[in-house]
C-alpha positions, 0 to 999 in steps of 0.5 A, spaced: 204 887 773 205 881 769 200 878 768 193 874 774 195 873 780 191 868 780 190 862 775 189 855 773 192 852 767 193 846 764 200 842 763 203 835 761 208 833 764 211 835 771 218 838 768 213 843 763 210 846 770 217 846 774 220 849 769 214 855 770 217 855 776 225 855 774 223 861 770 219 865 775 224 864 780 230 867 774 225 874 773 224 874 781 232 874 782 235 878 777 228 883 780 231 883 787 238 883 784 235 890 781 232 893 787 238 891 792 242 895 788 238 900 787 237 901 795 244 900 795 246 906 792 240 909 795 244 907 802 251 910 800 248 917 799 253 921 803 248 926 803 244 921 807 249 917 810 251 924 814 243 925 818 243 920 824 236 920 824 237 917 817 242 912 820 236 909 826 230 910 820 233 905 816 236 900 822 227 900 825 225 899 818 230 894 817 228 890 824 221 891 823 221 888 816 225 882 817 220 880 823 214 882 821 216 879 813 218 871 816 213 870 822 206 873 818 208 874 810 203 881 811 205 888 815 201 890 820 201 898 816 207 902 814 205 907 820 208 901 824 215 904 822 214 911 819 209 917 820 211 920 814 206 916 811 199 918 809 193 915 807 189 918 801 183 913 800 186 907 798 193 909 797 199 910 802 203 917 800 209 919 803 215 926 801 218 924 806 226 922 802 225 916 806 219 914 802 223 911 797 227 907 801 222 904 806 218 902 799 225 899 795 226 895 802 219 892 803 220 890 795 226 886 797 222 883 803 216 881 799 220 878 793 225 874 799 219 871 801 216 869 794 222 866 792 222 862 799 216 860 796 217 858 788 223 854 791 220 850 795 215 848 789 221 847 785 224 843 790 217 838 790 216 839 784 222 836 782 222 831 788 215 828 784 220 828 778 225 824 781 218 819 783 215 818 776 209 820 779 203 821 774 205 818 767 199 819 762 195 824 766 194 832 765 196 836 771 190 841 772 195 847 776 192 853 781 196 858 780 197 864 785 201 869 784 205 864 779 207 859 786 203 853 784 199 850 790 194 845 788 195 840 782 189 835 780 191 830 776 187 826 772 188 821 765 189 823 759 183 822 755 185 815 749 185 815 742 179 810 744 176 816 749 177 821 744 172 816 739 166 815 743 165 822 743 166 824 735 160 827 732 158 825 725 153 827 721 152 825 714 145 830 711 143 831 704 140 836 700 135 836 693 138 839 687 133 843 685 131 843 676 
């Protein structure tokens, strides 16, 4: 938990929000490195990798998350691909082995399709660089789980701006004898 998962900030330049971006893409890929590998270490279990059952859970959940994860972005319920799950008010519990797979590959799915999306933000962004688009202007950026997806641009205020709205007041007291 990061930090919001929805926000607007302020930035200067276009290269100062990509590379907010470059960042966020670094962190999610060095995250689904972690997770690969640990799912991976999960799958060569030789105690697991024996059980058939195992062998054909794994195969549905692999189906299911692929389709599922590309066409919609959102999972219909984590009943779809396991029974071992049971709801408990807003929470899904499962202690079944299998649980921490079925979780582990979800994780690598949401991350995928995140990384699809900040790259594609990447990419327009650097396609605005390229066109010198929006010099002395301030990009006012929405931000939704750290992919931008609106920027508002507007000029940046002048030192002449700056001035028609200084305050001055000059007061005086009486020096009491």
């Amino acid at each position: 938990m990061d930090g919001p998962t929805t926000e607007i900030r302020t930035f200067y330049s276009i290269r100062e929000i990509r590379e907010i971006v470059e960042t966020e893409i670094s962190q999610h890929k060095a995250l689904l490195e972690d997770y690969s590998q640990w799912l991976g270490t999960l799958l060569r279990n030789p105690e697991s990798s024996r059980n058939p059952e195992w062998a054909k859970r794994i195969s549905e959940l692999q189906k299911i998350l692929r389709s599922s994860g590309r066409k919609s972005g959102k999972k219909e319920g984590k009943s779809a691909y396991s029974s071992e799950w049971v709801e408990f008010k807003d929470l899904m519990l499962c202690a079944d082995e299998f649980g921490e797979v079925e979780i582990i590959f979800e994780a690598v799915e949401e991350l995928k399709n995140k990384l699809e999306r900040l790259e594609k933000a990447r990419n327009s962004l650097a396609e605005l660089e390229r066109y010198g688009f929006g010099k002395n202007v301030v990009y006012i950026v929405y931000l939704h789980e750290g992919v931008p997806k609106k920027i508002a641009v507007k000029p940046k205020k002048t030192v002449e701006d700056e001035e028609k709205f200084k305050f001055v007041a000059d007061f005086s007291v009486v020096k009491q004898i």
